[in-house]
MOPAC internal coordinates of N, CA, C and O (Angstrom, degrees):
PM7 1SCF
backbone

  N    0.0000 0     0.00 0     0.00 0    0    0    0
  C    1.4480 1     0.00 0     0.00 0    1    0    0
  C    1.5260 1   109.34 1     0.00 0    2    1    0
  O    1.2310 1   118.22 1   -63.46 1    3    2    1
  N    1.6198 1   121.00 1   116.54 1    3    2    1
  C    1.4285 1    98.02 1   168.42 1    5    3    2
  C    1.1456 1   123.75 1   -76.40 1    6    5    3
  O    1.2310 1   130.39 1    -3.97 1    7    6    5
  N    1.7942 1    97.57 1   176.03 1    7    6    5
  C    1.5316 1   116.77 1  -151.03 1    9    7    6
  C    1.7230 1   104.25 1   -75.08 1   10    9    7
  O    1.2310 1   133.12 1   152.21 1   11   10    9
  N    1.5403 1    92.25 1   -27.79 1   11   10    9
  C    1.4088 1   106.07 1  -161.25 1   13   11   10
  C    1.3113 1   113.92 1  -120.32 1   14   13   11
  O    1.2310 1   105.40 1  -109.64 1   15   14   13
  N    1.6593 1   144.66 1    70.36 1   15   14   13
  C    1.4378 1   123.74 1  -146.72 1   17   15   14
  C    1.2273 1   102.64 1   -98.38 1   18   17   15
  O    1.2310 1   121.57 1    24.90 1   19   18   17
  N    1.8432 1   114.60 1  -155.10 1   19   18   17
  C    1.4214 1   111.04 1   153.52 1   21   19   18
  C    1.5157 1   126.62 1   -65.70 1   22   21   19
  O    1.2310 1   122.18 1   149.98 1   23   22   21
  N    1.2027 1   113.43 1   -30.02 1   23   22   21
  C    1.6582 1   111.13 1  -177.96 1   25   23   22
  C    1.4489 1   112.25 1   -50.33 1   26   25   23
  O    1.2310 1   124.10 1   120.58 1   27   26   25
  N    1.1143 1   109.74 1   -59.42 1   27   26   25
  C    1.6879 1   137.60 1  -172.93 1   29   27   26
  C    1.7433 1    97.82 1   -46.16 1   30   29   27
  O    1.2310 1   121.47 1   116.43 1   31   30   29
  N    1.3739 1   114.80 1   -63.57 1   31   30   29
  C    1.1992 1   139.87 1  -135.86 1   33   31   30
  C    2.1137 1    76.61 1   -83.62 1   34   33   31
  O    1.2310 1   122.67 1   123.48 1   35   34   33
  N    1.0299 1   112.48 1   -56.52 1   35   34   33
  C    1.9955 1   105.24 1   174.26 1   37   35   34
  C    1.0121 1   115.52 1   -46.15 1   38   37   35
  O    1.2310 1   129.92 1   110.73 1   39   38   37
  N    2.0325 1    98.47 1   -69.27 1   39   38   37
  C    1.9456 1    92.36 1   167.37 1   41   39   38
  C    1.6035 1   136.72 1   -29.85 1   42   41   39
  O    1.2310 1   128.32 1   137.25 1   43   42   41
  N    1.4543 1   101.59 1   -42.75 1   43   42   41
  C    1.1670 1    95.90 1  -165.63 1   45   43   42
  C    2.1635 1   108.23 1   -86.12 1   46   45   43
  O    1.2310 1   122.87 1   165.32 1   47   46   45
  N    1.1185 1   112.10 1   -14.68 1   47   46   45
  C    1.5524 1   138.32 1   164.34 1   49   47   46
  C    0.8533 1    92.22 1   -59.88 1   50   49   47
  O    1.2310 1   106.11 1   115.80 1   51   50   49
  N    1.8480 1   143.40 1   -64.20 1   51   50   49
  C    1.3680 1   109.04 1  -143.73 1   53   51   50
  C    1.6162 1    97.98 1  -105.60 1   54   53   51
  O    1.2310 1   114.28 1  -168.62 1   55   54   53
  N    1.4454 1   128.44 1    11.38 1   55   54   53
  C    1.4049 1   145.42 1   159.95 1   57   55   54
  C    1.5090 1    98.96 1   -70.62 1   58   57   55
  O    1.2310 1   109.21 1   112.02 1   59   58   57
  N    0.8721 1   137.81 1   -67.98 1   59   58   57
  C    1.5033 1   124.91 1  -179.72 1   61   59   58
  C    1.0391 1   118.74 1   -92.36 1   62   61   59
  O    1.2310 1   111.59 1   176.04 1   63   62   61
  N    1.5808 1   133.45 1    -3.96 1   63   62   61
  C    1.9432 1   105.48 1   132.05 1   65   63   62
  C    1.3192 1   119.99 1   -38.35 1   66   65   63
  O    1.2310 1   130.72 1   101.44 1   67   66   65
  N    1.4050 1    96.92 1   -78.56 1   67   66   65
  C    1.5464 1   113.01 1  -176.88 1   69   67   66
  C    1.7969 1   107.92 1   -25.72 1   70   69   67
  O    1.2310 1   125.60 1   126.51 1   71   70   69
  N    1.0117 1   106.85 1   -53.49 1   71   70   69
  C    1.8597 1   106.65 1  -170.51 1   73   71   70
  C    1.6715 1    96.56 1   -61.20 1   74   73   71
  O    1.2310 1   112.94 1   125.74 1   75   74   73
  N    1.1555 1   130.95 1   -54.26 1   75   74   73
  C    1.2711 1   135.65 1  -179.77 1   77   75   74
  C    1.2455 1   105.80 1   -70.11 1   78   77   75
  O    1.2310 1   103.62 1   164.76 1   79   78   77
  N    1.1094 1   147.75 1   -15.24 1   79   78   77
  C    1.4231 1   124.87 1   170.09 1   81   79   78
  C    2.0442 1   112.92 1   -88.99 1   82   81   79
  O    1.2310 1   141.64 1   158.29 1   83   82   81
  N    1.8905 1    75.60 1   -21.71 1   83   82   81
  C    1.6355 1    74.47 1  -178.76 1   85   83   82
  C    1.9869 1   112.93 1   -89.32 1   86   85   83
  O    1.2310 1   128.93 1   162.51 1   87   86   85
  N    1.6900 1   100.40 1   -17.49 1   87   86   85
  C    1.7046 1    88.58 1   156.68 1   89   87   86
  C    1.0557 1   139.87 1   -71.83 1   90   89   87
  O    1.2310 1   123.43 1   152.65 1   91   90   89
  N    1.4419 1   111.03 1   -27.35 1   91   90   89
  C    1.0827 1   142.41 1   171.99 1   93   91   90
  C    2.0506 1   131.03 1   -45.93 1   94   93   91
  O    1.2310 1   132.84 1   153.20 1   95   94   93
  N    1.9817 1    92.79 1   -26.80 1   95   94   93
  C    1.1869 1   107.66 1  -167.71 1   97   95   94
  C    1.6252 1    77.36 1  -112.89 1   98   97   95
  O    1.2310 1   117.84 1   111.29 1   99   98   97
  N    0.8025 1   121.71 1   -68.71 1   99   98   97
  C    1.5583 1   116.76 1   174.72 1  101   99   98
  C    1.9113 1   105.06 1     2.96 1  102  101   99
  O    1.2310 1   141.72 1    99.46 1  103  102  101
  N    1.2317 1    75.43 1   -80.54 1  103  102  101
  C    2.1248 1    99.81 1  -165.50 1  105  103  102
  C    1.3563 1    86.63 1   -53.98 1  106  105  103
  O    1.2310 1   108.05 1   107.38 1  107  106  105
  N    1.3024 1   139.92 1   -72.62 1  107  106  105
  C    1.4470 1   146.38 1  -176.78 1  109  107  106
  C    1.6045 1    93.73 1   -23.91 1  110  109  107
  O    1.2310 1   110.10 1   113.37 1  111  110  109
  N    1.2944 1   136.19 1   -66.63 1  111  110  109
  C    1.1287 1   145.96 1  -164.36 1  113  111  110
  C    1.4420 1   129.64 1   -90.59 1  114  113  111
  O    1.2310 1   114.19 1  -163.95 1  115  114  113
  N    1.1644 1   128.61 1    16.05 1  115  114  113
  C    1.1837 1   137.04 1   142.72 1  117  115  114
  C    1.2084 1   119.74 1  -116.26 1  118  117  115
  O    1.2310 1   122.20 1  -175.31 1  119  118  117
  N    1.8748 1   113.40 1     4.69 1  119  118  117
  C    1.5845 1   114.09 1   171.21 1  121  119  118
  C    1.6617 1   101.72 1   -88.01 1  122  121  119
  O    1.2310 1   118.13 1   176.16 1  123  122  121
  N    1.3682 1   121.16 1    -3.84 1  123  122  121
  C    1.6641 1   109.70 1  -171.13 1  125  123  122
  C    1.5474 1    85.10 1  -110.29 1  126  125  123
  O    1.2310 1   110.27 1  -133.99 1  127  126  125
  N    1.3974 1   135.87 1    46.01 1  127  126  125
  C    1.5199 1   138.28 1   171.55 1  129  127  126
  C    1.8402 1    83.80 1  -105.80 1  130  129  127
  O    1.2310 1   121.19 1   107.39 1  131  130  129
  N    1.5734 1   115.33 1   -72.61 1  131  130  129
  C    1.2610 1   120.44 1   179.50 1  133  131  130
  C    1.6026 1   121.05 1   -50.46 1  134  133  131
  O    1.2310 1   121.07 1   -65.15 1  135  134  133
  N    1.5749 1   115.56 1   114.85 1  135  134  133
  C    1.2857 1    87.74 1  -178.95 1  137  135  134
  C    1.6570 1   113.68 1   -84.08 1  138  137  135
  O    1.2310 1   124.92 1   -11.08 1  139  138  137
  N    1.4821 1   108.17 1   168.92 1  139  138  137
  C    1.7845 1   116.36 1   176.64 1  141  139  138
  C    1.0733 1   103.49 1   -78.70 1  142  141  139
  O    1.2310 1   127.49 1   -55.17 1  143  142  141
  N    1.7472 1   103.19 1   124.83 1  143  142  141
  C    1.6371 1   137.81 1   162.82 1  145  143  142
  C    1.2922 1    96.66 1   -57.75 1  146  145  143
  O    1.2310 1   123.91 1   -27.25 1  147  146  145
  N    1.6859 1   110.11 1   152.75 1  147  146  145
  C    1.6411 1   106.56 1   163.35 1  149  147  146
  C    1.5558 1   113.18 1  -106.78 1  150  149  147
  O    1.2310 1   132.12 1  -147.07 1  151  150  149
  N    1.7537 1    94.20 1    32.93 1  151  150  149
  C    1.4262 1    86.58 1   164.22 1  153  151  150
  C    0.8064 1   120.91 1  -115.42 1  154  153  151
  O    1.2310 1   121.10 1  -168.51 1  155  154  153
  N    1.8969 1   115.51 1    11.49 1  155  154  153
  C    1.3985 1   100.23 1  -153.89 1  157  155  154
  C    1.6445 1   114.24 1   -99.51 1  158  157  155
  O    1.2310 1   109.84 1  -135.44 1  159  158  157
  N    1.6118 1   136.66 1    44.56 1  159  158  157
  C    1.0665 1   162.31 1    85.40 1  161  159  158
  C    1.5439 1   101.31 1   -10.05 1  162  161  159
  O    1.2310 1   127.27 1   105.15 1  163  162  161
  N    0.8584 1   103.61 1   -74.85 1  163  162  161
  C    1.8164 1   114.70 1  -166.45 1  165  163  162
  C    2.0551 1   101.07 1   -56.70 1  166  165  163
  O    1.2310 1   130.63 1   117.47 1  167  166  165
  N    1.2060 1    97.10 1   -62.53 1  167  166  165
  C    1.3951 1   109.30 1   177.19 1  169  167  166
  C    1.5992 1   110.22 1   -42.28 1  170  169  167
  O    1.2310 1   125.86 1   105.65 1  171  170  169
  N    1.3176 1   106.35 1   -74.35 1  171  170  169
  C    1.6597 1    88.09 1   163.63 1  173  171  170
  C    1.5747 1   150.82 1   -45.60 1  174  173  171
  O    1.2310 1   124.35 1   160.49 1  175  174  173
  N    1.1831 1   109.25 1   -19.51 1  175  174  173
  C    1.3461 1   124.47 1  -179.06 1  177  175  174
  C    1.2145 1    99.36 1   -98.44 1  178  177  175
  O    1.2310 1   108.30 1  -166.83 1  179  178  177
  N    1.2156 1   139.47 1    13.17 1  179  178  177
  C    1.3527 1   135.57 1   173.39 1  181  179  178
  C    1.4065 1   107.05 1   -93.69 1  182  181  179
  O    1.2310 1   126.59 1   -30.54 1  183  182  181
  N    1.3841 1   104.94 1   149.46 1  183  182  181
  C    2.4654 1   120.96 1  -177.53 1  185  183  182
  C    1.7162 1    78.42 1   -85.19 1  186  185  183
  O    1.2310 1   131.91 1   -42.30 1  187  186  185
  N    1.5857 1    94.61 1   137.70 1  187  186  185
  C    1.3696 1   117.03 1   165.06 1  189  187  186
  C    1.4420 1   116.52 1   -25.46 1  190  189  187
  O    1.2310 1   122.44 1   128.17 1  191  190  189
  N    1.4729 1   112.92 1   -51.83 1  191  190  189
  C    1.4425 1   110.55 1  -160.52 1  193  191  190
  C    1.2619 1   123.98 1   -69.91 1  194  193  191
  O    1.2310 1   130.08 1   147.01 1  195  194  193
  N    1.6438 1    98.17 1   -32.99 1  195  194  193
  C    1.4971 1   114.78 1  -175.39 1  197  195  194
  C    1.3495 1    87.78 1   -71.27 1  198  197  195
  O    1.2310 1   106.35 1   120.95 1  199  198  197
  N    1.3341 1   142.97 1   -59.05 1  199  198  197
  C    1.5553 1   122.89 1  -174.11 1  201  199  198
  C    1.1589 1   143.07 1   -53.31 1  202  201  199
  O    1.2310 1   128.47 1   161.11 1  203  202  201
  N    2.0232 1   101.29 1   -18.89 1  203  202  201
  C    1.4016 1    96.81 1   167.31 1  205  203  202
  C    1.1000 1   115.03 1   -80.83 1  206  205  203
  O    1.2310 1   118.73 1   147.15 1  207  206  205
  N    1.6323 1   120.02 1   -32.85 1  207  206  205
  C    1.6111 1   122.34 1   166.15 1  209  207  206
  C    1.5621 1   112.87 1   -46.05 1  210  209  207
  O    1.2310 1   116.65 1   127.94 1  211  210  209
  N    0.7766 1   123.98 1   -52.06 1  211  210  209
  C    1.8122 1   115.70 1   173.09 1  213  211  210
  C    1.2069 1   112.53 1   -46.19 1  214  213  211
  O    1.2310 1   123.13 1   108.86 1  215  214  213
  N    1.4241 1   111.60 1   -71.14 1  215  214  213
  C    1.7951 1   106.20 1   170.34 1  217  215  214
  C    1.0204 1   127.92 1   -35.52 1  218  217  215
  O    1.2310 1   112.00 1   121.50 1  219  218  217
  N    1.9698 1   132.69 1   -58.50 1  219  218  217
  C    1.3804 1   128.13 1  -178.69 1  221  219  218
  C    1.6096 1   101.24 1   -79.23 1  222  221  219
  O    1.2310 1   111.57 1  -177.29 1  223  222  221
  N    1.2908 1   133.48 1     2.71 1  223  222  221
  C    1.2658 1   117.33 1   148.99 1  225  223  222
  C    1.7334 1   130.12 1  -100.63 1  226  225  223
  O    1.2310 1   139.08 1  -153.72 1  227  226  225
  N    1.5789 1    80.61 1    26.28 1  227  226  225
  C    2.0066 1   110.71 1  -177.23 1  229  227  226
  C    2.0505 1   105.71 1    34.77 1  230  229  227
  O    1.2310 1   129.29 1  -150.65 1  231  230  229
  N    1.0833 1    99.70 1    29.35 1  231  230  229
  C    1.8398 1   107.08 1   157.96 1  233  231  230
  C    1.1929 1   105.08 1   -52.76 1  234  233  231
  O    1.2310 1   126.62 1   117.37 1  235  234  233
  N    0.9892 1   104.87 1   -62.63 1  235  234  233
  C    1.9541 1   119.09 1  -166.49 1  237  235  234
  C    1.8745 1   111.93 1  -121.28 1  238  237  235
  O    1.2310 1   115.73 1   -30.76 1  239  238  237
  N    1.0984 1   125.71 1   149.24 1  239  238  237
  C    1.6042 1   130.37 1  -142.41 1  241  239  238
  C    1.9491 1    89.89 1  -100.97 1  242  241  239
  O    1.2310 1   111.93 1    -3.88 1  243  242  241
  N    0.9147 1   132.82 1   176.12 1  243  242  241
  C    1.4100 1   127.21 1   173.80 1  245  243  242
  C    1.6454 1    85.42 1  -102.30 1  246  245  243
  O    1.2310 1   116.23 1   143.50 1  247  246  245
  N    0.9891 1   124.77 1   -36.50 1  247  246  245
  C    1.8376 1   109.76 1   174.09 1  249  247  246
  C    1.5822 1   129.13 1   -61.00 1  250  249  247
  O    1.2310 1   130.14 1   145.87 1  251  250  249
  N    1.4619 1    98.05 1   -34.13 1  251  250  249
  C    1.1853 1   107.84 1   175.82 1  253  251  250
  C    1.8392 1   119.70 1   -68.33 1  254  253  251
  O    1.2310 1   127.00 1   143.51 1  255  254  253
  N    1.5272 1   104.14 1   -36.49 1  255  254  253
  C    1.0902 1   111.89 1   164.56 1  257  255  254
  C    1.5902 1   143.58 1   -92.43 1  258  257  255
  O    1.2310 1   133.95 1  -172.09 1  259  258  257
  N    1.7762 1    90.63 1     7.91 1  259  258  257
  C    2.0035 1   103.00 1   158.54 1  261  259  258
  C    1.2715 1    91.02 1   -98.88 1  262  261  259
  O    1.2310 1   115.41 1   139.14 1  263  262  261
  N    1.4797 1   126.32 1   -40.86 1  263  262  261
  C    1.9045 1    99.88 1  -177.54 1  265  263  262
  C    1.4277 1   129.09 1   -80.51 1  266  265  263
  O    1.2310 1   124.96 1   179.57 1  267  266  265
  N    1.0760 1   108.07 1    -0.43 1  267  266  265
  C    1.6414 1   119.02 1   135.17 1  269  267  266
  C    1.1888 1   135.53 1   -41.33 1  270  269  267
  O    1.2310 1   118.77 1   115.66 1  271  270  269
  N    1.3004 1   119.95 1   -64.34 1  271  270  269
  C    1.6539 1   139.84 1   165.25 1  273  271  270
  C    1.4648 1    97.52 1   -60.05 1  274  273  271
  O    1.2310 1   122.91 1   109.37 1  275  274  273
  N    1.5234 1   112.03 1   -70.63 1  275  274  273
  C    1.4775 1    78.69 1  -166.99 1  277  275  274
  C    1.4114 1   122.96 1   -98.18 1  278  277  275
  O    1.2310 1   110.07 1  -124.58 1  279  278  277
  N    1.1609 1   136.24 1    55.42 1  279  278  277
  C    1.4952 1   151.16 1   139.88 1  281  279  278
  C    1.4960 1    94.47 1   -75.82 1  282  281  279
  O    1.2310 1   116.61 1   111.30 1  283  282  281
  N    1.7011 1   124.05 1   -68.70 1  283  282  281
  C    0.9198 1    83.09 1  -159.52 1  285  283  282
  C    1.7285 1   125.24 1   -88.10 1  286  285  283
  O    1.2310 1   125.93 1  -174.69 1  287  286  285
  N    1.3293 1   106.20 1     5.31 1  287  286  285
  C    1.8339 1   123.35 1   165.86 1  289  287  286
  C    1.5313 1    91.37 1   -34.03 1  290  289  287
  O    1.2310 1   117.35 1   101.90 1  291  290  289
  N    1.5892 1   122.64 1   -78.10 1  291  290  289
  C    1.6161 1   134.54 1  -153.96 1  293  291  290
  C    1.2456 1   106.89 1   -56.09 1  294  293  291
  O    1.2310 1   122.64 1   143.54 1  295  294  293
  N    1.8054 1   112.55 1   -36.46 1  295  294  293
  C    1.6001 1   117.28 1  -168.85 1  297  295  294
  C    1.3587 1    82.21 1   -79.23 1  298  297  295
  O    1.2310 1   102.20 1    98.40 1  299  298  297
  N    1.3605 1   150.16 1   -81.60 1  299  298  297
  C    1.7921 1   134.71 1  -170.75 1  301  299  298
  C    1.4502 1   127.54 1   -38.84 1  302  301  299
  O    1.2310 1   123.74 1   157.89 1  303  302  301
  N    1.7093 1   110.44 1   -22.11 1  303  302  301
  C    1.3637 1   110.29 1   179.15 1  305  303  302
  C    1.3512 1   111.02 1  -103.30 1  306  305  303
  O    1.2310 1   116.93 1  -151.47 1  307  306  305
  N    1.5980 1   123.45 1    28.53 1  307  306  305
  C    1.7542 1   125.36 1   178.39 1  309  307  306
  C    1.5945 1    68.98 1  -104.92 1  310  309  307
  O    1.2310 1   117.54 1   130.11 1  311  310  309
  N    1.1213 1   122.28 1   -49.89 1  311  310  309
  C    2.1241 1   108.49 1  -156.95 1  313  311  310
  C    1.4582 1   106.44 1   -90.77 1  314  313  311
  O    1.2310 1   125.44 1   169.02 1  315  314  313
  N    0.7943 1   107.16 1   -10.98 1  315  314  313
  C    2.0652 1   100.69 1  -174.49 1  317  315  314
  C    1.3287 1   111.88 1  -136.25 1  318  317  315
  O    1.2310 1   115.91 1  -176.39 1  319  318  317
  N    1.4069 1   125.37 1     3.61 1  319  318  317
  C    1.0922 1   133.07 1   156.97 1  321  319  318
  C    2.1376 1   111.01 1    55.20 1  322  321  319
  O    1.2310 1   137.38 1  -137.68 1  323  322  321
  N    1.6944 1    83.94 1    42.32 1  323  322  321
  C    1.6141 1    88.30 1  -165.12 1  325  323  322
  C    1.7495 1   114.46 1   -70.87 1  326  325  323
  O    1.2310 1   130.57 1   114.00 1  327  326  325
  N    1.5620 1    97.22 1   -66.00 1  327  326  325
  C    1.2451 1   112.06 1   169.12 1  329  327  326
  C    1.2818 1   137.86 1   -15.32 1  330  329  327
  O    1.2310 1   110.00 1   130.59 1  331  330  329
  N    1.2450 1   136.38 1   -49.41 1  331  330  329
  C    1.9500 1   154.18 1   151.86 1  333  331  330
  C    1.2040 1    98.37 1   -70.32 1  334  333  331
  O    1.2310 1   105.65 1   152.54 1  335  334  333
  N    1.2032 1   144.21 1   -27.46 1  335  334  333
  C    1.9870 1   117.33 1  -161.90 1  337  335  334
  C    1.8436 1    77.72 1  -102.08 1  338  337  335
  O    1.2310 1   116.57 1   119.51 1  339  338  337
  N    1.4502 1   124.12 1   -60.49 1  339  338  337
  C    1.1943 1   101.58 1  -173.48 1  341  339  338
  C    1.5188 1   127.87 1   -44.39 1  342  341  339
  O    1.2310 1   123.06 1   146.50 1  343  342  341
  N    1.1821 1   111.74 1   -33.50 1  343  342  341
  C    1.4203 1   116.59 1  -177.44 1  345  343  342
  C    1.9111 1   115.83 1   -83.70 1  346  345  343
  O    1.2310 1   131.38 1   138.45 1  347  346  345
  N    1.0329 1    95.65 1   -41.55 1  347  346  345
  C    1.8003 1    93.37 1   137.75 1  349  347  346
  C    1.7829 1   122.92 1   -29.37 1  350  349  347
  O    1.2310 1   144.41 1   108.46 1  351  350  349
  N    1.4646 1    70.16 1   -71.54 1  351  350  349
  C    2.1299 1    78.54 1  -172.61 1  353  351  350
  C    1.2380 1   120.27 1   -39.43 1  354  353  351
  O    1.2310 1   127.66 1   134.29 1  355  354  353
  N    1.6523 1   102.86 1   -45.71 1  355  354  353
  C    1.5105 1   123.58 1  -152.86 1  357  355  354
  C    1.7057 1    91.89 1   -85.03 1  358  357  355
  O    1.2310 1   109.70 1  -155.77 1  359  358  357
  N    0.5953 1   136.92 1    24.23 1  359  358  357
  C    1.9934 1   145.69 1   169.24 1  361  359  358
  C    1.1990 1    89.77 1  -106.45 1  362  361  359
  O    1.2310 1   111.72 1   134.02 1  363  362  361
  N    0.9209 1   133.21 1   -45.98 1  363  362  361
  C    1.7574 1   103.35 1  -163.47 1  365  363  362
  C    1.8361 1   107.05 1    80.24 1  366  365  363
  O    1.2310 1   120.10 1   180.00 1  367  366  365

């Protein structure tokens, strides 16, 4: 009997959908706590450095500029499904 069949191999598929759809709503749902800056277009297109300079010159919030990134992380990971396979990967 293998170790590993099809049964196993679904179970364990629809176990880590499920976890990813349910992190997935998670993050979704404590990003509509923060409301959207209208800079954060701007915020993203900004070089690292200049962003930390904004922050320690408190222009721009360090919150304002992770919910930037990840708004738009969730909006790239509904179409390319990046977010979970990379983090997959990155386990080894």
């Amino acid at each position: 009997m293998p170790l590993f069949g099809p049964s196993q191999f679904t179970s364990a598929r629809e176990t880590k959908l499920s976890q990813r759809r349910s992190a997935l709503s998670r993050a979704s749902k404590a990003l509509t706590a923060i409301p959207e800056h209208p800079k954060e277009n701007l915020i993203l297109s900004t070089p690292a450095q200049e962003l930390t300079q904004k922050i320690r010159d408190k222009e721009w919030t360090s919150l304002m500029v992770v919910a930037a990134f990840a708004r738009r992380c969730l909006a790239t990971q509904e179409d390319l499904n990046c977010l979970t396979e990379g983090i997959a990967l990155g386990r080894g």
